[in-house]
MOPAC internal coordinates of N, CA, C and O (Angstrom, degrees):
PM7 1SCF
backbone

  N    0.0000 0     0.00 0     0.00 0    0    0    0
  C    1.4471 1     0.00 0     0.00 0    1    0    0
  C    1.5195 1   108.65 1     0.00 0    2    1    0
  O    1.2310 1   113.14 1   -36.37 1    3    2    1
  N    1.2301 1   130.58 1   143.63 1    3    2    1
  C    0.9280 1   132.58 1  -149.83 1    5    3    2
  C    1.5766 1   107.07 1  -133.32 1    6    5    3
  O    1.2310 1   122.40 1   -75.62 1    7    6    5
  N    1.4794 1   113.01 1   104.38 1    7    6    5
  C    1.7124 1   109.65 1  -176.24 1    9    7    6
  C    1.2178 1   112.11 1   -75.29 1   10    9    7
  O    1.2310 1   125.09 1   -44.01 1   11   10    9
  N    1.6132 1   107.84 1   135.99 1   11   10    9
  C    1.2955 1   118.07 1  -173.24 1   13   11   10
  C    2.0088 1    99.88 1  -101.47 1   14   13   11
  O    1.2310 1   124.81 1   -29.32 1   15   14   13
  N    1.6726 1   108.37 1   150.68 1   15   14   13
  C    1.1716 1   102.13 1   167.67 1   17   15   14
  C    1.8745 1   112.04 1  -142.64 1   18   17   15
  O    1.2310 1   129.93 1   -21.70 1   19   18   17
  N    1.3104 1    98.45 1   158.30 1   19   18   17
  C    1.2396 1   107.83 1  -144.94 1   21   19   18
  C    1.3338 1   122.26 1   -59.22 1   22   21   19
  O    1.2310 1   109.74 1   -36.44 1   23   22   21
  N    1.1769 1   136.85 1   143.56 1   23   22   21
  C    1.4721 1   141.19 1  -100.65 1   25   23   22
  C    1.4904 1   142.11 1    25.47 1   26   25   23
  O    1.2310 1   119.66 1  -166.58 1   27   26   25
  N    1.3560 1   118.26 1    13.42 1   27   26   25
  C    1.4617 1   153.41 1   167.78 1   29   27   26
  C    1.0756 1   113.80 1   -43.70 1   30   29   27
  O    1.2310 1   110.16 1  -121.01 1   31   30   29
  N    1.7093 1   136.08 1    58.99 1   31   30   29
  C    1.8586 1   107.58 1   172.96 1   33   31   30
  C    1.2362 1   129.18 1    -3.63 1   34   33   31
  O    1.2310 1   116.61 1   -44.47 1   35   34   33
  N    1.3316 1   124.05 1   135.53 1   35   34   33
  C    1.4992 1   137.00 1  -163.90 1   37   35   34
  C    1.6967 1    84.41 1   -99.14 1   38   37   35
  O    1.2310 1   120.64 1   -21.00 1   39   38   37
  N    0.9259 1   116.38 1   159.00 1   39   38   37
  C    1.6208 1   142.62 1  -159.71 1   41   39   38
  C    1.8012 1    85.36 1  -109.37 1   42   41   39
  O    1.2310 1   124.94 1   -25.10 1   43   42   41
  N    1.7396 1   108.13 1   154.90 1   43   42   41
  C    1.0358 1   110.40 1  -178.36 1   45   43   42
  C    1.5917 1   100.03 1   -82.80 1   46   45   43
  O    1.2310 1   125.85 1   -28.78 1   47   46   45
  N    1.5969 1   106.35 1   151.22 1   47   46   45
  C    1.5649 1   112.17 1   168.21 1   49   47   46
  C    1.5955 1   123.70 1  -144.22 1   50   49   47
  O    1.2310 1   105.40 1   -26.15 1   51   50   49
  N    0.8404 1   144.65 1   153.85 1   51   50   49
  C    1.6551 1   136.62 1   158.01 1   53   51   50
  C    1.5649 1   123.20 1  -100.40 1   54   53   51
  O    1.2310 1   117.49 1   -58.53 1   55   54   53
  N    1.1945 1   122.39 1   121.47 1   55   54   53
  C    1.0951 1   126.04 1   172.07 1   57   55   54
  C    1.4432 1   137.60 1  -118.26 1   58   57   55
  O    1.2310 1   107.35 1   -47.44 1   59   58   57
  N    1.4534 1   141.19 1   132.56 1   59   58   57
  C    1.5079 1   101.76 1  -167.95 1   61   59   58
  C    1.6621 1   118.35 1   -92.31 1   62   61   59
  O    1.2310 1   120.31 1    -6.27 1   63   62   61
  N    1.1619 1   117.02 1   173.73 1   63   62   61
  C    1.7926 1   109.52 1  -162.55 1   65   63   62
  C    1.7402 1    73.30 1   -99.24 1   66   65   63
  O    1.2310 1   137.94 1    13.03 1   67   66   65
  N    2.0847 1    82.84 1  -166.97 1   67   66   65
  C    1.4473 1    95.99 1  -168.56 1   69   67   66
  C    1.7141 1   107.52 1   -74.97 1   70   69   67
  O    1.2310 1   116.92 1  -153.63 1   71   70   69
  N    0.8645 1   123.45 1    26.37 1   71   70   69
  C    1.6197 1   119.62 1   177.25 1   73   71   70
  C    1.4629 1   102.88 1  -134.80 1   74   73   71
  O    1.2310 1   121.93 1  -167.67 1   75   74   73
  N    1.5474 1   113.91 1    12.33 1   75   74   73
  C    1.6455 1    99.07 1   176.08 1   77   75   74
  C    1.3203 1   120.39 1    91.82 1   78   77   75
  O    1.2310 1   128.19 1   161.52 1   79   78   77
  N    1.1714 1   101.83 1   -18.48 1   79   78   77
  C    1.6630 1    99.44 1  -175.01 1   81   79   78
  C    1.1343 1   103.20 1   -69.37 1   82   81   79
  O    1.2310 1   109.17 1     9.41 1   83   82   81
  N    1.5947 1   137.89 1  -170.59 1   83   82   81
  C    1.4747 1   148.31 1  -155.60 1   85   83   82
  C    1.3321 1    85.96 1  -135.71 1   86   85   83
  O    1.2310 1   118.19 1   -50.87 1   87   86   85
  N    1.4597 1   121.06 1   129.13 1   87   86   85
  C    1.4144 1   116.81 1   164.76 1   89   87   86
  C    1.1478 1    81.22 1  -125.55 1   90   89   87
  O    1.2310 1   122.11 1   -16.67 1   91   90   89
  N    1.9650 1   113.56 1   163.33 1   91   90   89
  C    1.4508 1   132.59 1  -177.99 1   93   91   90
  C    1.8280 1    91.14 1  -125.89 1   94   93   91
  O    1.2310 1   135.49 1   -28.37 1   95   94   93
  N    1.6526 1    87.63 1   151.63 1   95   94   93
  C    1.6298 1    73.52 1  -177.58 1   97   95   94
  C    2.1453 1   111.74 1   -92.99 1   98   97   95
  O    1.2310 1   128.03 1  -169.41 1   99   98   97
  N    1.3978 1   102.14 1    10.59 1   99   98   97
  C    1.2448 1   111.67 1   164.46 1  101   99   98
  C    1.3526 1   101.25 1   -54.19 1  102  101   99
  O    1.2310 1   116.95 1   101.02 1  103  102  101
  N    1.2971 1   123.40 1   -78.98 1  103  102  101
  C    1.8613 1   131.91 1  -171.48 1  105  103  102
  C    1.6683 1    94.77 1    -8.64 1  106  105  103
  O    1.2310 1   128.46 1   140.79 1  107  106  105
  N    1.0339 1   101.31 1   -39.21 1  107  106  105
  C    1.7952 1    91.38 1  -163.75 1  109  107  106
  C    1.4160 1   127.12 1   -98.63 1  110  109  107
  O    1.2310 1   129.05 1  -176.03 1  111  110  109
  N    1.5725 1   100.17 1     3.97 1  111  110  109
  C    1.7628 1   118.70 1   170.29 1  113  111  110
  C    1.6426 1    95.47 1   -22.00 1  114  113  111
  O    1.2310 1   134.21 1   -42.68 1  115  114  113
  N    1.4986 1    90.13 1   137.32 1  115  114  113
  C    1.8996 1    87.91 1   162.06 1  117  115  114
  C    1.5080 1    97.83 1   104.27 1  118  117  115
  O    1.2310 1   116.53 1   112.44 1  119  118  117
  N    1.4156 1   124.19 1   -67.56 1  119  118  117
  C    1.2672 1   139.97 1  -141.31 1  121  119  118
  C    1.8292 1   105.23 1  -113.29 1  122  121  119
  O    1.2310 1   127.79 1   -38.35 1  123  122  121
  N    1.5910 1   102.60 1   141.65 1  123  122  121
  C    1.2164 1   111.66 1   175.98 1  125  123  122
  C    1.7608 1   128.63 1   -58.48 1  126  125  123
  O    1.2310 1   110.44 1   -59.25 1  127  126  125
  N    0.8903 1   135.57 1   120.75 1  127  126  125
  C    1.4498 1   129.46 1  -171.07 1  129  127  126
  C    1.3074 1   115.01 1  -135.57 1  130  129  127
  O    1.2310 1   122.26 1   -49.78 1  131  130  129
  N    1.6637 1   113.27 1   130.22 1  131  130  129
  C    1.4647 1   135.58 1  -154.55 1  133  131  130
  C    1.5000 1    89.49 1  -128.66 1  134  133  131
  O    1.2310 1   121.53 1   -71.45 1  135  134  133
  N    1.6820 1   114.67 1   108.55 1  135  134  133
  C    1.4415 1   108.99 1   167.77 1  137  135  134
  C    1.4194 1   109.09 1  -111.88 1  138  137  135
  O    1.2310 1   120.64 1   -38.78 1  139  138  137
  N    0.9922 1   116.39 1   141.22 1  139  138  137
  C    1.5044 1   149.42 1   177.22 1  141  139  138
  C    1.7555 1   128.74 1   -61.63 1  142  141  139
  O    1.2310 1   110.42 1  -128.71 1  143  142  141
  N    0.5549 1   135.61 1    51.29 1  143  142  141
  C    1.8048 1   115.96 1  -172.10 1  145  143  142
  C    0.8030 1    96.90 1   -92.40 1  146  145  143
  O    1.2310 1   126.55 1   -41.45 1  147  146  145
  N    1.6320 1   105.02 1   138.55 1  147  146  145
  C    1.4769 1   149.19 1   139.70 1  149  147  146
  C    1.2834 1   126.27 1   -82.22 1  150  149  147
  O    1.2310 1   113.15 1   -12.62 1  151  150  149
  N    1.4094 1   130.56 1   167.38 1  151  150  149
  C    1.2412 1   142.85 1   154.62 1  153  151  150
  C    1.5899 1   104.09 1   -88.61 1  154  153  151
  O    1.2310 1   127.22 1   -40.98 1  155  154  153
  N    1.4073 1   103.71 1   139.02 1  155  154  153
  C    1.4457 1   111.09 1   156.96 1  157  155  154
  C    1.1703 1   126.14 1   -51.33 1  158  157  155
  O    1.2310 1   117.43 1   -30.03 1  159  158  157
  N    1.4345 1   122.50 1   149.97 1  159  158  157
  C    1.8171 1   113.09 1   179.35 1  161  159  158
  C    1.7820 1   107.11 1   -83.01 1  162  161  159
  O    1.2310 1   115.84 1   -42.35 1  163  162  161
  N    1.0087 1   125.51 1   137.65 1  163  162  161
  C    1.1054 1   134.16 1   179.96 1  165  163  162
  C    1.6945 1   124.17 1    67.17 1  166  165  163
  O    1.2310 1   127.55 1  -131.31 1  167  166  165
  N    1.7795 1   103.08 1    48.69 1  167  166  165
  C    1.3421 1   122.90 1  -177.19 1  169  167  166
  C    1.3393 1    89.98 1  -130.46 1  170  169  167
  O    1.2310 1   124.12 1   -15.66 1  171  170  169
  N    1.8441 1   109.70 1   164.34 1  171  170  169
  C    1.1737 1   100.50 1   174.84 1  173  171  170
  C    1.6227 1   130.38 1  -110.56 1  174  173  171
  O    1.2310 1   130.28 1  -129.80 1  175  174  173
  N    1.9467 1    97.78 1    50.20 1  175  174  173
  C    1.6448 1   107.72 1  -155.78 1  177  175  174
  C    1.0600 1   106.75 1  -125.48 1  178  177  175
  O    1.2310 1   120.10 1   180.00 1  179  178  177

């Protein structure tokens, strides 16, 4: 695993949004991107 530091290109990844779909974080070449994590509801994290 490889620590990234800040101003570091983010490595490509896929994740799915809140409906499941698969987003890639290519889609957003170009453009600023702020990802979010949450915990699932009814996990214990």
């Amino acid at each position: 695993m490889t620590i990234l530091k800040k101003g570091d290109p983010a490595p490509g990844f896929t994740l799915a949004d809140q409906f499941g779909k698969s987003i890639q974080l290519k889609d957003f070449k170009g453009r600023k991107v702020l990802l979010y994590f949450f915990t699932r509801a009814w996990t214990s994290g």
